[in-house]
C-alpha positions as CSV (number, residue, x, y, z in Angstrom):
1,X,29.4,12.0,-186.1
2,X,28.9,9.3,-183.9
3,X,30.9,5.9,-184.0
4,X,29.4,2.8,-182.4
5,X,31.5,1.2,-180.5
6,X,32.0,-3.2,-180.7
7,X,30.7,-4.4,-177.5
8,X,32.7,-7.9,-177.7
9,X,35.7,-5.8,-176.9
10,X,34.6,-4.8,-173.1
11,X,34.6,-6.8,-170.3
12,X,31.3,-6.5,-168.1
13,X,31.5,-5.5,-164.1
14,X,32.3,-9.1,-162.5
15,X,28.9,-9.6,-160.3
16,X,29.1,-12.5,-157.6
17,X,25.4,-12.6,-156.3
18,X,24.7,-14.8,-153.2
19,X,21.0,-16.2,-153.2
20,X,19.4,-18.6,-150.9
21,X,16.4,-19.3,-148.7
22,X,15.6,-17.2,-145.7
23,X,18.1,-17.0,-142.9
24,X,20.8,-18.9,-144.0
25,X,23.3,-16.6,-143.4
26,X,23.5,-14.4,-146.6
27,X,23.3,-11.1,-144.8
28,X,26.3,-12.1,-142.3
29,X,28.7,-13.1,-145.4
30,X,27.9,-10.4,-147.6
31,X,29.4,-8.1,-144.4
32,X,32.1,-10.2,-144.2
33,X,33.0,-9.9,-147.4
34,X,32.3,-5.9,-148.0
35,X,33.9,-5.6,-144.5
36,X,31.2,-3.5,-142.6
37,X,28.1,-4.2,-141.0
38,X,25.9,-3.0,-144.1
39,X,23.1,-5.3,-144.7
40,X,20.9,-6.1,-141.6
41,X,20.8,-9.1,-140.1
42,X,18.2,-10.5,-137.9
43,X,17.0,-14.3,-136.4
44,X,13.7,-13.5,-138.3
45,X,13.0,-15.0,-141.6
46,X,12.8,-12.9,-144.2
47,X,14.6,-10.1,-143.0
48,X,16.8,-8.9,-146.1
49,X,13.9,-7.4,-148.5
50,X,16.4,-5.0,-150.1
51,X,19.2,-6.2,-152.0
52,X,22.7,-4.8,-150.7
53,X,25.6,-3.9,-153.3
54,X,29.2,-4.0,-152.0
55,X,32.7,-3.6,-153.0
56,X,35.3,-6.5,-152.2
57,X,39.0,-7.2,-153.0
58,X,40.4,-10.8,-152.8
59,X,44.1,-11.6,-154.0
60,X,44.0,-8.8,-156.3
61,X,40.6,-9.7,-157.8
62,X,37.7,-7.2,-157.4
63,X,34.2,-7.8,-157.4
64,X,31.1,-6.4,-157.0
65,X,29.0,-8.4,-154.1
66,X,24.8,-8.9,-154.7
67,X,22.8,-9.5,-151.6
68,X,19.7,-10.7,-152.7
69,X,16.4,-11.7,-150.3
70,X,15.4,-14.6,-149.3
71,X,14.1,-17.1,-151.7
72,X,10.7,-19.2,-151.1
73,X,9.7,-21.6,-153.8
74,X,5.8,-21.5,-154.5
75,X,4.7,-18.5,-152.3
76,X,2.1,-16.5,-153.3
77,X,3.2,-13.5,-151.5
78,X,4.4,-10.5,-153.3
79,X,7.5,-10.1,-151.7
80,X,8.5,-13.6,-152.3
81,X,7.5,-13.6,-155.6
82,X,9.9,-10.7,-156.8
83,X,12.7,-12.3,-154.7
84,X,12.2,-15.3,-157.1
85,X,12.3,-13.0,-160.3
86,X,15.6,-11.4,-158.9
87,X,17.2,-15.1,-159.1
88,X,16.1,-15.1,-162.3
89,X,17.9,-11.9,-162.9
90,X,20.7,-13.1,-160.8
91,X,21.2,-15.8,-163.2
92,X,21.2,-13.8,-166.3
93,X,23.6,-11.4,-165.1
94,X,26.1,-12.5,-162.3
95,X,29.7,-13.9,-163.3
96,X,29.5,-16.0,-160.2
97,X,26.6,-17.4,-158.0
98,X,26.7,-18.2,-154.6
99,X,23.7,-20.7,-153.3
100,X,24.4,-20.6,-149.6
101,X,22.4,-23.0,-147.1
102,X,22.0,-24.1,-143.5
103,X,23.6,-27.0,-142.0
104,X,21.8,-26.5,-138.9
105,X,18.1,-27.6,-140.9
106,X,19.6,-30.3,-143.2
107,X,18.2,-29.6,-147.0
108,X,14.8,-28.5,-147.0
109,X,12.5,-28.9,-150.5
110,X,13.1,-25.0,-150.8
111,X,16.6,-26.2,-151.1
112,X,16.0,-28.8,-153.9
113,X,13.7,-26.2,-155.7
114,X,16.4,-23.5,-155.8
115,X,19.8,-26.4,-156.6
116,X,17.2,-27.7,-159.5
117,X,16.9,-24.0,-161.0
118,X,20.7,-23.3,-160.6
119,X,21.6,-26.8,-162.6
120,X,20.6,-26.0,-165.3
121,X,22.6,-22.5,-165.6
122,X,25.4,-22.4,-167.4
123,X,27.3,-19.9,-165.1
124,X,29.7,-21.1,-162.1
125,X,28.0,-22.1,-159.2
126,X,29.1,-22.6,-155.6
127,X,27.1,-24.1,-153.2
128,X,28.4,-22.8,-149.7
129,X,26.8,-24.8,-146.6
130,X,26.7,-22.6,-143.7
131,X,27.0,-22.4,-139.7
132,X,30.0,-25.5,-139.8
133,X,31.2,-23.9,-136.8
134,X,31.9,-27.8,-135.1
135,X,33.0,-31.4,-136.3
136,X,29.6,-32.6,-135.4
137,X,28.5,-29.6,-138.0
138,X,31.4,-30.7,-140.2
139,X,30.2,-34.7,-140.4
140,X,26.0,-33.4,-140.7
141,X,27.3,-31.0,-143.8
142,X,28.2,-33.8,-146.4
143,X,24.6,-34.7,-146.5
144,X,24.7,-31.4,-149.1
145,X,26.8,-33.1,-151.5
146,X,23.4,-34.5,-152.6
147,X,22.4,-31.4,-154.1
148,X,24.4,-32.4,-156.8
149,X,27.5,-29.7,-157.0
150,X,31.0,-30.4,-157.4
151,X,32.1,-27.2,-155.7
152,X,31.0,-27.3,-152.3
153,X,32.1,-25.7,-149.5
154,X,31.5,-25.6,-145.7
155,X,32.3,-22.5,-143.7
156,X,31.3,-20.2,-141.0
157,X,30.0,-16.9,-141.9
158,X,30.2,-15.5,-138.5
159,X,33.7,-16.3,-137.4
160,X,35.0,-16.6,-141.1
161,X,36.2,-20.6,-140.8
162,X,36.5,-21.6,-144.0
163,X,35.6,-18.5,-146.2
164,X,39.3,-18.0,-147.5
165,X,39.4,-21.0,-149.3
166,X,35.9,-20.2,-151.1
167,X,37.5,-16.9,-151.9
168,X,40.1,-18.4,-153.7
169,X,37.6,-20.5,-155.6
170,X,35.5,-17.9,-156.7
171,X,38.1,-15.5,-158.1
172,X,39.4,-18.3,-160.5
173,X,36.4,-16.8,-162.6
174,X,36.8,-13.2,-161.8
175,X,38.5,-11.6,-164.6
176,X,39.8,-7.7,-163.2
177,X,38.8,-4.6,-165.7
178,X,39.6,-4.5,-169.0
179,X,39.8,-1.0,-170.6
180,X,37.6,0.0,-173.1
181,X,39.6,0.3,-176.3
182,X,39.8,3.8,-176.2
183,X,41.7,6.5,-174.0
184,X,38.6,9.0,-175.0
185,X,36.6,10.0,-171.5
186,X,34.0,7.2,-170.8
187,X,31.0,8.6,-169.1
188,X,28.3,6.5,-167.9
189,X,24.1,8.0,-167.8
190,X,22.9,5.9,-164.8
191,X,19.5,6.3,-162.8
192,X,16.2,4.6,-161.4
193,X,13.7,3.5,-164.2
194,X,11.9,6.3,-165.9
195,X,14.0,9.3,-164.5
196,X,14.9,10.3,-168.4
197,X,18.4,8.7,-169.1
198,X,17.4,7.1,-172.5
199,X,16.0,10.3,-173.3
200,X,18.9,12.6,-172.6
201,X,21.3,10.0,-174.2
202,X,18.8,10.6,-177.2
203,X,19.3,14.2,-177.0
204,X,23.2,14.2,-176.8
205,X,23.5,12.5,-179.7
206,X,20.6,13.8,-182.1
207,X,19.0,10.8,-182.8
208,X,15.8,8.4,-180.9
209,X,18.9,6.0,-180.7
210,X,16.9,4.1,-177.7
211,X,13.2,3.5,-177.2
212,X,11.7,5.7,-175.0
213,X,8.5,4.9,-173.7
214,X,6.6,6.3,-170.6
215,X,6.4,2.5,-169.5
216,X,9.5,1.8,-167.4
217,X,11.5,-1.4,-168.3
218,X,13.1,-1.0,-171.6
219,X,16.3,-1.5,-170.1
220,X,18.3,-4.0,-171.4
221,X,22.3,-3.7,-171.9
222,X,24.8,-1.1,-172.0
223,X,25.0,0.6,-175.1
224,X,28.8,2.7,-176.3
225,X,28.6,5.7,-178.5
226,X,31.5,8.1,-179.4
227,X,30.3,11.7,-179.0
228,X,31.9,14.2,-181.3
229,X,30.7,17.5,-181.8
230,X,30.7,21.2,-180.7
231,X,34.7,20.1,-180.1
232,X,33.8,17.5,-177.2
233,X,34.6,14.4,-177.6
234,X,34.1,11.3,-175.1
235,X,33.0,7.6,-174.7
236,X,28.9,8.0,-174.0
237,X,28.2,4.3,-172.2
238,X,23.7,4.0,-171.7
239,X,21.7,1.7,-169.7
240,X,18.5,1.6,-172.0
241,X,17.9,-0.7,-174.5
242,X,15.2,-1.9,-176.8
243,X,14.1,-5.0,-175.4
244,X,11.3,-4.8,-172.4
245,X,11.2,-7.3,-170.0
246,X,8.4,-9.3,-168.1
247,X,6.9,-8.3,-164.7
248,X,8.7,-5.1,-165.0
249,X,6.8,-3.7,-162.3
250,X,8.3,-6.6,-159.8
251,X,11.9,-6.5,-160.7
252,X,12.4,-3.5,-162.5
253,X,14.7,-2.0,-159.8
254,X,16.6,-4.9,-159.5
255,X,17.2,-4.8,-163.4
256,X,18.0,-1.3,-163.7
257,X,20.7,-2.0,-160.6
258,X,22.3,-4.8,-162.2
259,X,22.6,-2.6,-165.7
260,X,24.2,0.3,-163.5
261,X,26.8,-1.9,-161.5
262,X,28.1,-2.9,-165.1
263,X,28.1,0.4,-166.6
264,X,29.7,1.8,-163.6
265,X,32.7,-0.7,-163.4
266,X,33.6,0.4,-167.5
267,X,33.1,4.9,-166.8
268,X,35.5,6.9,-165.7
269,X,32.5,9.6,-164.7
270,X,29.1,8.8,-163.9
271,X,26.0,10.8,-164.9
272,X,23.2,9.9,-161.7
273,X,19.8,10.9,-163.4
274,X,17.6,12.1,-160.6
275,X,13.6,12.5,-161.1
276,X,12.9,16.3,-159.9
277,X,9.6,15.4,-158.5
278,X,10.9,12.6,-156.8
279,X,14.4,13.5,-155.6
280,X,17.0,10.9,-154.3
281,X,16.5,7.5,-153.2
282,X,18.3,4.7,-151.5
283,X,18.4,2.9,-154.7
284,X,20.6,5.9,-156.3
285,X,22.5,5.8,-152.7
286,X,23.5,2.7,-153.3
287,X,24.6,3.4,-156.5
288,X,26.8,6.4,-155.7
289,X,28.5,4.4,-152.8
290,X,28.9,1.6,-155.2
291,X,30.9,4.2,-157.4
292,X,32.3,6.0,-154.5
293,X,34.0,2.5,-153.9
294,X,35.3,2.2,-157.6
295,X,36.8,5.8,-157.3
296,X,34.3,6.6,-160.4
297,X,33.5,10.6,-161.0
298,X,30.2,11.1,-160.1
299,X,27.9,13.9,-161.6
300,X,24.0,14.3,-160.2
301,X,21.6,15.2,-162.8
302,X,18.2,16.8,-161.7
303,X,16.1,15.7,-164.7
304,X,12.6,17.2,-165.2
305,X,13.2,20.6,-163.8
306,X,10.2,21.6,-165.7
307,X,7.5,20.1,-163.3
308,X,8.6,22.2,-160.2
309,X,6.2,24.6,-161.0
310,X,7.1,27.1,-158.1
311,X,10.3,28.0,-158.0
312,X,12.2,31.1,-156.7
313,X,15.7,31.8,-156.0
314,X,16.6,29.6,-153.1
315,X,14.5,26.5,-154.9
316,X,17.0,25.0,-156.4
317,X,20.1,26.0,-153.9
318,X,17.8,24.2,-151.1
319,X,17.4,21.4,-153.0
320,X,20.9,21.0,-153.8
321,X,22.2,21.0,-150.0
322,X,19.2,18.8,-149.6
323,X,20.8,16.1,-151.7
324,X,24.1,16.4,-150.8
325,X,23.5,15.9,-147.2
326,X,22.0,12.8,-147.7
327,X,25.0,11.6,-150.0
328,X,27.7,13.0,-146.9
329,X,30.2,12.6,-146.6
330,X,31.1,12.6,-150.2
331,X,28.9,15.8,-150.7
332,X,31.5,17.1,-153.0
333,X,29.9,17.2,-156.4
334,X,28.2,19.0,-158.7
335,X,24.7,19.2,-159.2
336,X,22.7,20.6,-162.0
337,X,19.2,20.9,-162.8
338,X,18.1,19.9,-166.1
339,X,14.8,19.6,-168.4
340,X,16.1,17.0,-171.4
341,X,12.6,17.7,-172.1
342,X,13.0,21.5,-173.2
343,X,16.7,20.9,-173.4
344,X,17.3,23.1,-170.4
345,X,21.4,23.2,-169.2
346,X,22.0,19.5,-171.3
347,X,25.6,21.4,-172.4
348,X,26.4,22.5,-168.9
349,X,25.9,18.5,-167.7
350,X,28.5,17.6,-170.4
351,X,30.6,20.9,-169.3
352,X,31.0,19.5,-165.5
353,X,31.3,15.8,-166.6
354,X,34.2,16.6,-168.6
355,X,35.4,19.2,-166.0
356,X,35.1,16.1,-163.1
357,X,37.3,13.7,-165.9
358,X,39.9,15.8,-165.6
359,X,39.2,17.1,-161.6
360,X,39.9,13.3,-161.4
361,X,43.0,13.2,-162.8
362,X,44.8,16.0,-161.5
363,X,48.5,16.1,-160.3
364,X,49.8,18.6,-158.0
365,X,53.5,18.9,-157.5
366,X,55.2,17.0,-154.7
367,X,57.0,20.1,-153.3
368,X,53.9,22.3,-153.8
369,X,51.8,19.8,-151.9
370,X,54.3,19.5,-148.8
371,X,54.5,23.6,-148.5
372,X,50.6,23.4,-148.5
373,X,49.8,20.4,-146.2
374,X,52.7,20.5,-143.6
375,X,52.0,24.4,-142.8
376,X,48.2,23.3,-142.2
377,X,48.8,20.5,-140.2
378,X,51.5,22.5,-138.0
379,X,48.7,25.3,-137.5
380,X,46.2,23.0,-136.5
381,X,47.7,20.1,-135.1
382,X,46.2,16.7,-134.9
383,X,44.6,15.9,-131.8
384,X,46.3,13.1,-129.3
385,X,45.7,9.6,-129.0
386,X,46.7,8.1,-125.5
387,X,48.8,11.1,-124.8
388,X,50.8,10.5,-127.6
389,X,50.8,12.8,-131.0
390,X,51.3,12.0,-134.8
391,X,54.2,13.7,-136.7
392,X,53.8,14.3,-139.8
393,X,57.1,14.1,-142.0
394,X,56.2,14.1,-145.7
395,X,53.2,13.8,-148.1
396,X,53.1,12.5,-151.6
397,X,49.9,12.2,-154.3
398,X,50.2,8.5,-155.7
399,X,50.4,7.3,-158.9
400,X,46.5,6.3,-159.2
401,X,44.0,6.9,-162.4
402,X,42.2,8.8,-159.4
403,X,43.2,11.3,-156.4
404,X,45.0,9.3,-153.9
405,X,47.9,10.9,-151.3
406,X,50.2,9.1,-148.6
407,X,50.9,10.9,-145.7
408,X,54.0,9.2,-144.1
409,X,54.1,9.9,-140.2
410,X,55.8,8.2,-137.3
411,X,52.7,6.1,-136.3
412,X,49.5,6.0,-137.9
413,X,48.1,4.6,-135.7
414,X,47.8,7.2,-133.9
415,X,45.8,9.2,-136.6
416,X,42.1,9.9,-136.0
417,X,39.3,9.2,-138.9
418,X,38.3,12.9,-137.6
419,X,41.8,14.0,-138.8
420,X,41.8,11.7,-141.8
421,X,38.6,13.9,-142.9
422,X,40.1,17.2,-142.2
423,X,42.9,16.6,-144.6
424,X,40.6,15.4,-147.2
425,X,38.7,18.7,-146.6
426,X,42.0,21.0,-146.8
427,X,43.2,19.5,-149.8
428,X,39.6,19.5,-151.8
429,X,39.7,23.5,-150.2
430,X,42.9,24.7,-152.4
431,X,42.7,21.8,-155.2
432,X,39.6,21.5,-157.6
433,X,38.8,17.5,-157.0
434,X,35.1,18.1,-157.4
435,X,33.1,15.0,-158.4
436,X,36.0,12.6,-157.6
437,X,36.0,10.1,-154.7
438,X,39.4,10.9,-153.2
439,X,42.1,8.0,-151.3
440,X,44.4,9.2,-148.0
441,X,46.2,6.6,-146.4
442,X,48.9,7.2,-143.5
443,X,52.4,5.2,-144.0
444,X,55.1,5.2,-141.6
445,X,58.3,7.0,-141.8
């Protein structure tokens, strides 16, 4: 039997999406705030085509970050077209929007155009004016308060001026998870458009629950069903939906991205549907990173099996190093190749989801991991840095919902990322942490 669950009792992932004309700056803040050099930045207008999805942490708050492209009112171009759906999109689904301009070209009608759409939403908006990296910048920047929003602020992306204070704004309205009210597994089907996940979710529970069409775009919002049979029992939290939405074929990514940052923020384990035929893409990159980031299980589904009409042997063992090397370095999960067509391995997917729930909450014994980890670390010592050598005095798992250990030594400092990985490698080698982003930090003694 299968219980639907009240969706006014969970808390959707907290999106803030930054939107704005070309080369304003978006690309440079959305770094700064993810803290890596992740989306590309360029002088040239119109660089960002694909939106970036990060991972940021302010005062206890955490968010997911949207870079979205360039905006251009009244273009007839293509590309500038779907950028204007995705604001569209932005505005339906983000907690918090960011509209983020230039002091350096004063308010341009593109400007105007984009503060006149964002006035009428209902959802908190910040207008952020950009390059006040002078007093001269600081004086020409108040010429924005004409655009009509209360909560403005001037800063420099670049060097950060001013960015802490927006911060502090913005998480006012940032609300951090709630749990679903259950302690049953939650496991989350996520995917590109049209890989299968409305039908497998159809198939796990015995019923054409969701419409499943061969047109992509049905998605619409997360949908939380309590699987119960053959003795399993778990949270099942689908992206499809029943309501199909305009243009799919210009922002139908972008939809199906926002739909998978929610349902990642609310899984414990997340079920990436791969198309056989067309194997892994950026898109599910993201995705996996995105979850990676949340310390969310991850479990990669090779839908449509079927299709690959010559197969021997080595078919599928090729294709599974193939898509683990491009998700490296956390290659560490399982993979399985399904047909929810002709119902081919359906129970072994639900076998290894439920197997990476519980990978990910494993405890190993403080005195069982010290035995383990101190005598590998004394027979292959880490390397030096400056002529000077780490100790290593004690190591402890932490108290996390996922796998996180403290390695106390007399300097971290001195610790190498190359080291850093080789202990994450030692300890996945003896301890079954498959499917589970993993945590090492280095504290001193």
């Amino acid at each position: 039997m299968q219980t639907p669950v009240s969706n006014h009792s969970i808390k959707m992932g907290n999106i803030v999406a930054i939107i704005g004309r070309p080369n304003v700056g978006k690309s440079t803040f959305y770094n700064r705030l993810v803290g890596m050099r992740d989306a590309i930045t360029d002088d040239f207008s119109g660089v960002t085509r694909d939106r970036k999805y990060g991972y940021c942490e302010w005062n206890g708050k955490r968010f997911t970050v949207v870079d979205t492209g360039g905006f251009v009112q009244g273009s007839s171009d293509v590309f500038e077209s779907a950028i204007r759906t995705q604001v569209k999109v932005v505005l339906e689904e983000a907690a918090v929007i960011i509209l983020m301009v230039d002091v350096q070209t004063g308010i341009t009608d593109l400007d105007e155009g984009l503060a006149k759409m964002l006035r009428r939403s209902t959802k908190p908006i910040y207008l952020v004016v950009n390059k006040v990296d002078n007093s001269k910048n600081m004086y020409e920047a108040n010429e924005f308060w004409g655009l009509g929003f209360d909560n403005t602020f001037f800063i420099a992306a670049i060097s950060g001026s001013g960015t802490g204070d927006l911060l502090d704004a913005v998480v006012e309205h940032i609300e951090n998870e709630e749990e679903l009210e259950t302690e049953l597994p939650k496991f989350a089907i996520i995917g590109r458009p049209n890989v299968g996940k409305s039908s497998l979710a159809n198939v796990l529970l015995g019923e054409e629950r969701n419409i499943v069409t061969p047109i992509a775009g049905t998605t619409r919002d997360p949908i939380h069903t309590v699987y119960n049979k053959f003795g399993k029992e778990f949270m099942l939290i689908d992206t499809a939906g029943i309501r199909k939405k305009e243009k799919v074929e210009e922002d139908l990514e972008f939809y199906s991205v926002m739909r998978a940052i929610r349902a990642v923020e609310e899984a414990d384990v997340c079920l990436l549907v791969l198309d056989a035929v067309q194997g892994i893409e950026s898109q599910d990159l993201n995705i996996v990173r995105l979850a990676q980031k949340r310390h969310k299980g991850v479990v990669v589904l090779v839908n449509k099996w079927d299709l690959i009409e010559e197969k021997d042997t080595n078919t599928a063992r090729n294709y599974e190093r193939y898509i683990k090397s491009k998700m490296e370095p956390f290659d560490d999960v399982p993979v399985l190749f399904i047909s929810v067509l002709e119902k081919q391995r359906i129970f072994q997917a639900l076998e290894a989801a439920l197997e990476v729930y519980e990978n990910r909450s494993r405890r190993i014994k403080t005195s069982e991991l010290n035995e383990l980890m101190l005598g590998i670390i004394e027979g292959t010592p880490p390397p030096s840095v400056t002529n000077r050598y780490p100790k290593f005095k004690y190591v402890t798992q932490l108290p996390t919902p996922y796998p996180s250990f403290a390695f106390f030594v007399n300097n971290p400092n001195y610790v190498r990322d190359s080291y850093k990985s080789f202990l994450e490698n030692q300890i996945r080698k003896h301890y079954k942490f498959t499917g589970s982003p993993m945590e090492i930090y280095f504290r001193a003694k």
